[in-house]
MIKOLGU-489674 format. One line per field, with one value per residue (C-alpha): residue in one letter; residue number from 1; chain; x, y, z. Coordinates in nm, 2 decimals, padded with zeros to 4 digits. Layout:
<recs>
res <- (a; ...);
n <- (NUM; ...);
chain <- (A; ...);
east <- (X; ...);
north <- (Y; ...);
up <- (Z; ...);
</recs>
This chain:
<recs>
res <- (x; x; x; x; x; x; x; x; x; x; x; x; x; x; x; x; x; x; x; x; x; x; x; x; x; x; x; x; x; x; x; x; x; x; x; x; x; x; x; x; x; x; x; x; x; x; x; x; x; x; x; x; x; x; x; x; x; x; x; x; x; x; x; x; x; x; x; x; x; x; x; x; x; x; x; x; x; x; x; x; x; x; x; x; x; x; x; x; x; x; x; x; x; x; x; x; x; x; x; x; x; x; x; x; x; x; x; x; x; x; x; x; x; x; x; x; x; x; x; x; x; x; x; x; x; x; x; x; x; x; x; x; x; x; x; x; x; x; x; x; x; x; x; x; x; x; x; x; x; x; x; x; x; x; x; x; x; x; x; x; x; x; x; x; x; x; x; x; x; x; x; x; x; x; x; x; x; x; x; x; x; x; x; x; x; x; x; x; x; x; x; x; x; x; x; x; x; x; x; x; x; x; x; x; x; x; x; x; x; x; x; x; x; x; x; x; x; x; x; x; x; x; x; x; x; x; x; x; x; x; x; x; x; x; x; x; x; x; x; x; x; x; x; x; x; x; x; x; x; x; x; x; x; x; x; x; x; x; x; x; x; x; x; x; x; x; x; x; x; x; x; x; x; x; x; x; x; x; x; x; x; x; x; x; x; x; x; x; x);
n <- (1; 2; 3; 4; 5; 6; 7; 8; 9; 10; 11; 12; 13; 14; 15; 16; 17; 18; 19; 20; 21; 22; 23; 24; 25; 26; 27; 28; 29; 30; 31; 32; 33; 34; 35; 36; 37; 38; 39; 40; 41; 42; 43; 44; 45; 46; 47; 48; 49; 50; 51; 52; 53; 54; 55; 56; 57; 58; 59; 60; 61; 62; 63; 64; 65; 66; 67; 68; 69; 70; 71; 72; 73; 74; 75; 76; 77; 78; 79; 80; 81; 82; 83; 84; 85; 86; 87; 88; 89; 90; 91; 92; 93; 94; 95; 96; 97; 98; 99; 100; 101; 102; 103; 104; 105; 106; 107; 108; 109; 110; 111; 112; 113; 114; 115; 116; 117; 118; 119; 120; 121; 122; 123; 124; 125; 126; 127; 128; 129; 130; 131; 132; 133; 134; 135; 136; 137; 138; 139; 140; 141; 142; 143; 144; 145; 146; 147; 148; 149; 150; 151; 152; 153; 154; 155; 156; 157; 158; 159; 160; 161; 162; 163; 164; 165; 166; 167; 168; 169; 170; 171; 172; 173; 174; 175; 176; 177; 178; 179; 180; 181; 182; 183; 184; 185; 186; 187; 188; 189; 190; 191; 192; 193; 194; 195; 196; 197; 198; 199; 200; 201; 202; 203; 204; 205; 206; 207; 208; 209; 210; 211; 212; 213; 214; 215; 216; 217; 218; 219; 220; 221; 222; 223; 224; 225; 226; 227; 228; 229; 230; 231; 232; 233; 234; 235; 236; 237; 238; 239; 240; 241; 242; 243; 244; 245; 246; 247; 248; 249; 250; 251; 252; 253; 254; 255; 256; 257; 258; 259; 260; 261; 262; 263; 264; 265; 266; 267; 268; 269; 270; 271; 272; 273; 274; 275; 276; 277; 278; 279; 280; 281; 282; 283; 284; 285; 286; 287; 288; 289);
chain <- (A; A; A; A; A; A; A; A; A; A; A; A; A; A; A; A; A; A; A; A; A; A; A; A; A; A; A; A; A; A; A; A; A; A; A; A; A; A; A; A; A; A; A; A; A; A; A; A; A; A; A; A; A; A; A; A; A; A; A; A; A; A; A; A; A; A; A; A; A; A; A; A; A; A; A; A; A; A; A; A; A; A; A; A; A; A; A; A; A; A; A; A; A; A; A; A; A; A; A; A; A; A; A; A; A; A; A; A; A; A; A; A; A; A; A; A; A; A; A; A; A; A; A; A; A; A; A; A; A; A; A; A; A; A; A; A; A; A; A; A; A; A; A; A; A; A; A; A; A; A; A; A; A; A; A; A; A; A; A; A; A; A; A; A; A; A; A; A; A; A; A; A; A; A; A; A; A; A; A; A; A; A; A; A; A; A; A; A; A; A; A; A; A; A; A; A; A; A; A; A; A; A; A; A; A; A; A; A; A; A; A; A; A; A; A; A; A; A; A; A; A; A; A; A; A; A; A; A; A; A; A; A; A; A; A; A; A; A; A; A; A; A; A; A; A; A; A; A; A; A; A; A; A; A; A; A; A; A; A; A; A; A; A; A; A; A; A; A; A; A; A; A; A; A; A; A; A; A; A; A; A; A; A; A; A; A; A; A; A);
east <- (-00.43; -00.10; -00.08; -00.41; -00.26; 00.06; -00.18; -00.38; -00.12; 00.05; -00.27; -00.34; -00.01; -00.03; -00.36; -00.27; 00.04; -00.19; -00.41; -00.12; 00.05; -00.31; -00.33; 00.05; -00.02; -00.24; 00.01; 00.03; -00.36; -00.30; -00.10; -00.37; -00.67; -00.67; -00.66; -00.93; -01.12; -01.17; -00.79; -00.66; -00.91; -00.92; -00.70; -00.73; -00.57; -00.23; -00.12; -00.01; 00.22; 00.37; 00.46; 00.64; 00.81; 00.98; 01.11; 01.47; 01.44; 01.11; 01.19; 01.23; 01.57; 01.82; 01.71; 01.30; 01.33; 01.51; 01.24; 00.95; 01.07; 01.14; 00.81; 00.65; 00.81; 00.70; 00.33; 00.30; 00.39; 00.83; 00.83; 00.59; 00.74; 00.95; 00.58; 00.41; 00.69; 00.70; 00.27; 00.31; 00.55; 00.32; -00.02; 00.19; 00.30; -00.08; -00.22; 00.08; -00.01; -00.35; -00.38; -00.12; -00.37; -00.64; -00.47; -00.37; -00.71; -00.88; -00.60; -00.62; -00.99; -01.01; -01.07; -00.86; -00.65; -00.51; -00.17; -00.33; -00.53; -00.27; -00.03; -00.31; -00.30; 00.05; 00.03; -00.23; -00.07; 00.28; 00.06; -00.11; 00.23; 00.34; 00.03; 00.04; 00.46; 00.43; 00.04; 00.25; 00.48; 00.15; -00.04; 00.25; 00.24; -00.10; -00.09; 00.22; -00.03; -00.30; -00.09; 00.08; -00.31; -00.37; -00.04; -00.15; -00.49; -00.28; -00.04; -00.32; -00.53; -00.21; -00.08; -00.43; -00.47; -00.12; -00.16; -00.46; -00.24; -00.25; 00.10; 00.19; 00.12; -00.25; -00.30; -00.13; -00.39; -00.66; -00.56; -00.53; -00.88; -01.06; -01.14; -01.03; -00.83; -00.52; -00.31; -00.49; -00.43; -00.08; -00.14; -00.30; -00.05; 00.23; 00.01; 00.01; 00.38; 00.36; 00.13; 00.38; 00.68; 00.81; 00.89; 00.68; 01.01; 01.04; 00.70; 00.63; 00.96; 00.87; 00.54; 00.70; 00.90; 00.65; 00.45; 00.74; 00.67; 01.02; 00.74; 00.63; 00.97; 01.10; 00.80; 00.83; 01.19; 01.20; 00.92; 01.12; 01.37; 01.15; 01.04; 01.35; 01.34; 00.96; 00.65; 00.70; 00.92; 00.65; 00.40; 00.62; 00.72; 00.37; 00.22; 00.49; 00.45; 00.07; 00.10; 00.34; 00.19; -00.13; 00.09; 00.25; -00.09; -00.25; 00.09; 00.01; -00.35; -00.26; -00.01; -00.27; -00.48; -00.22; -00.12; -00.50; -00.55; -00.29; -00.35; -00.72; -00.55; -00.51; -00.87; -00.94; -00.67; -00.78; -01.17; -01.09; -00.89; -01.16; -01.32; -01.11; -01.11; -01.47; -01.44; -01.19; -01.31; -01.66; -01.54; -01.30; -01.60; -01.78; -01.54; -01.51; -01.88);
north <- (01.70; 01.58; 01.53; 01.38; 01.12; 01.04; 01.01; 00.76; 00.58; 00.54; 00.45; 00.16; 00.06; 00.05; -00.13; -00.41; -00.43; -00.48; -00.68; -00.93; -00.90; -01.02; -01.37; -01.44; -01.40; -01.70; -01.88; -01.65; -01.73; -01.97; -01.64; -01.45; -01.69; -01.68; -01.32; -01.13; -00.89; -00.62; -00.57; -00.66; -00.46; -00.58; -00.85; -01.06; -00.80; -00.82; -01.13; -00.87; -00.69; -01.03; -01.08; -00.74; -00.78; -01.15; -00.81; -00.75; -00.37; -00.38; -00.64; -00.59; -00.50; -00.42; -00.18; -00.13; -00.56; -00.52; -00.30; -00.45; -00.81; -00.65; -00.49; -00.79; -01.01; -00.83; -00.79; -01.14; -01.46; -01.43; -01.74; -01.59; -01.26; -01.26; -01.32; -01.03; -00.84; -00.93; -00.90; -00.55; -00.49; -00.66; -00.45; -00.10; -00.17; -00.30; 00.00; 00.21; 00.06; 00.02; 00.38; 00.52; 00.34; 00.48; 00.85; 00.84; 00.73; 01.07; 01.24; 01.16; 01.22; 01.58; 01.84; 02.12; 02.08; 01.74; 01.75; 01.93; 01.63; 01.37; 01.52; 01.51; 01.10; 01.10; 01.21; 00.96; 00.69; 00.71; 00.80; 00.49; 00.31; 00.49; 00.40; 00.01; 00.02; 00.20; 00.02; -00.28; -00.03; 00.21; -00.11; -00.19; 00.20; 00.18; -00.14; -00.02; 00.28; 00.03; -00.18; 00.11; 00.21; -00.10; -00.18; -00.01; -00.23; -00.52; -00.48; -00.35; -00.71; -00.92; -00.76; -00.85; -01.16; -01.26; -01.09; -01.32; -01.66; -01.71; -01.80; -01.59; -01.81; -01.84; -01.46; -01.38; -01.64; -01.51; -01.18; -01.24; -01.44; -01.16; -00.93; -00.96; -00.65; -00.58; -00.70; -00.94; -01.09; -01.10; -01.28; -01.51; -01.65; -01.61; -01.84; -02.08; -02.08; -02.19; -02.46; -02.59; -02.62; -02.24; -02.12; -01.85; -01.63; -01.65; -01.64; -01.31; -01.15; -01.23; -01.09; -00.76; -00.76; -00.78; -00.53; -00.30; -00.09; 00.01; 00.10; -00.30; -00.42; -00.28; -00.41; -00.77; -00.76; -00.71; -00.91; -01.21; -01.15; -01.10; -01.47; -01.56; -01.44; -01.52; -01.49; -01.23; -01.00; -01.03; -00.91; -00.63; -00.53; -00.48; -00.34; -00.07; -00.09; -00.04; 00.31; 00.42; 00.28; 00.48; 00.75; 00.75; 00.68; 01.02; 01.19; 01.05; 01.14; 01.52; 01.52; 01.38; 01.65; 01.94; 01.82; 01.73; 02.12; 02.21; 02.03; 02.21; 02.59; 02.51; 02.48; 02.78; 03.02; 02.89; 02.99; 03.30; 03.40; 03.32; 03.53; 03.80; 03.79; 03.80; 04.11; 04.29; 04.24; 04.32; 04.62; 04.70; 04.63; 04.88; 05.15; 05.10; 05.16);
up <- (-04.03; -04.04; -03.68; -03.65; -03.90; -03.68; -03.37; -03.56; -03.69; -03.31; -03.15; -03.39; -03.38; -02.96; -02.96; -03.19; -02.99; -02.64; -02.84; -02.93; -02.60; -02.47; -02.67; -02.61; -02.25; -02.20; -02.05; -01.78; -01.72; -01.42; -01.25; -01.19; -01.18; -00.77; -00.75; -00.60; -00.84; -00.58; -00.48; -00.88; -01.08; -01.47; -01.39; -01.73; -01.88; -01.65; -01.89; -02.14; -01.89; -01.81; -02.19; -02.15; -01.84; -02.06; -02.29; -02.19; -02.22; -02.00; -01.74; -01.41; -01.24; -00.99; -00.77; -00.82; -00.81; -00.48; -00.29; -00.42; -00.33; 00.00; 00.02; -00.06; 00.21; 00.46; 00.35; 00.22; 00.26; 00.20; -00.04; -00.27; -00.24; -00.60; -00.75; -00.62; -00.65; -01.08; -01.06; -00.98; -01.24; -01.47; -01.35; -01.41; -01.77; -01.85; -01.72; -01.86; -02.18; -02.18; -02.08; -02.36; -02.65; -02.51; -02.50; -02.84; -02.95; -02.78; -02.92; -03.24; -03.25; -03.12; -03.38; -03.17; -02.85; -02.96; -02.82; -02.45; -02.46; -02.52; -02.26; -02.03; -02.11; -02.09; -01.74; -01.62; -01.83; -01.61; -01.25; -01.30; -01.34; -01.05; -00.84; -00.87; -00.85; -00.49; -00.42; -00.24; 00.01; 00.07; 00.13; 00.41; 00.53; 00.60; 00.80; 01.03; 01.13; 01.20; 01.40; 01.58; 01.71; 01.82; 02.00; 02.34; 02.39; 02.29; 02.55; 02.77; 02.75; 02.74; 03.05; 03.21; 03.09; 03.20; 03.55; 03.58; 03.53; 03.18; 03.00; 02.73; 02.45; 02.58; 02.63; 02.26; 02.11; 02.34; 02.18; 01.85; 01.81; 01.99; 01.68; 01.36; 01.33; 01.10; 01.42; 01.48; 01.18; 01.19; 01.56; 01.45; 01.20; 01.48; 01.63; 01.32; 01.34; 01.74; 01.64; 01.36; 01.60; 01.57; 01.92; 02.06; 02.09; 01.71; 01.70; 01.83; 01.75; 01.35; 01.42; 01.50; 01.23; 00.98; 01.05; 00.98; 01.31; 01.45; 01.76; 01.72; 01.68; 01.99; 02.18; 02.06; 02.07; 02.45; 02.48; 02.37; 02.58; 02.89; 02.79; 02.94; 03.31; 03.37; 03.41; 03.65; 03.45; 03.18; 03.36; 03.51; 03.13; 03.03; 03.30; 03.25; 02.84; 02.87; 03.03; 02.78; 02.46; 02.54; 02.61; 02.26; 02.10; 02.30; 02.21; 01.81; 01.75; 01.88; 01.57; 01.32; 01.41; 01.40; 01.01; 00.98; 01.10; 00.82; 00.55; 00.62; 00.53; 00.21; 00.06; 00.40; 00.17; -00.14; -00.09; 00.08; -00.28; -00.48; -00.32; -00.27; -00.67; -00.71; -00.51; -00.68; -01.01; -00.93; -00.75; -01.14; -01.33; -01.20; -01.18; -01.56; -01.63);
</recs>
């Protein structure tokens, strides 16, 4: 009884807590106004992790600041970096809080198993932190992979479209308004950036760096530096790069399917125990009767 009265007490205290942190954060209204409900689920309620992150003891620091601005540079636009970085900070202590009030609240209202129960919420409660603390760098892992698969029919169609007379900058935006793929995108704003005045060395060479491909990188690195001999070096380059990107993509899908082939044992010997139980202690059972 007496635990179900501290667990009471805790979860009251927690909610009106989240419930003032919610009507101090309306200030913080205009933050999150403009962001999409899909990709920021329950997003009104991220004002009251703003008010915490303002807490000395639960702001944002040192080195978790440092790789989440990094992060966030690379998947979004670099000046608005610092505000992502500090929204994801604020989405993990509103689901780390909204998630503690509502553990202590089950908790507290169990007849038996209380403590199981809130140790079970204490465990979500911290994964979900987790989750939207690393959502940003998985976000940027998973756009590397899709830009690594579509390097080699990039260079395949700008190594065509060049050795049919094009210049570069007419094949990349040829390219990059074809489909709208996840490289694509980023083309396309390299091709903003021409547009503005950027050169299309800086153009391109930025565009490698930000999908965070050391594969990508290298490409547009040399690339940029092939800009400088000619047209006929270009086409040379990528001619050449075309063979071997496919190459490395043919060389990547056979390892996808060998850890894709392992990752398969698992539920294989998992099953295969189960039933190897069911046997045995059918097989016990009746040797006892």
């Amino acid at each position: 009884m007496m635990i179900r009265i501290c667990l009471l007490i805790i979860s009251t205290i927690l909610t009106v807590l989240f419930a003032v942190f919610a009507i101090m954060g309306k200030k913080y209204e205009s933050y999150i106004e403009s962001l999409d409900d899909e990709e920021y689920p329950l997003k009104e309620l991220y004002v009251a992790g703003f008010v915490l992150s303002n807490i000395k003891l639960f702001s944002l620091k040192r080195k978790l600041k440092e790789d989440l601005v990094s992060h966030a540079k690379l998947l979004y636009v670099p000046r608005f970096a610092e505000f992502y970085a500090n929204l994801a900070w604020a989405q993990a202590l509103t689901f780390v809080h909204l998630f503690l009030c509502i553990s202590f609240w089950f908790a507290a209202m169990m007849d038996s198993g209380s403590l199981f129960f809130l140790v079970i919420g204490l465990a979500f409660s911290f994964y979900a932190g987790y989750y939207w603390l690393s959502k940003i760098k998985n976000d940027l892992v998973k756009r590397q992979a899709a830009c690594e698969d579509e390097l080699p029919e990039i260079v395949s169609s700008l190594a065509l479209l060049i050795n049919s007379g094009m210049t570069l900058s007419d094949a990349w935006s040829t390219v990059a308004y074809s489909k709208e793929s996840t490289a694509g995108k980023l083309m396309q704003e390299a091709c903003i950036e021409m547009k503005n005045g950027v050169s299309a060395q800086e153009a391109i060479y930025r565009f490698g760096v930000v999908t965070n491909s050391s594969e990508m990188k290298k490409f547009t690195s040399s690339l940029a530096q092939g800009m400088q001999k000619g047209s006929d070096e270009i086409s040379q380059f990528l001619m050449a790069q075309a063979s071997e990107q496919w190459a490395f993509k043919k060389q990547r899908m056979l390892q996808k399917g060998e850890v894709a082939a392992s990752k398969m044992l698992i539920p294989i010997v998992l099953i295969f125990v189960g039933v190897l139980v069911i046997i045995i202690s059918t097989a016990l059972g009746g040797a006892f009767l």
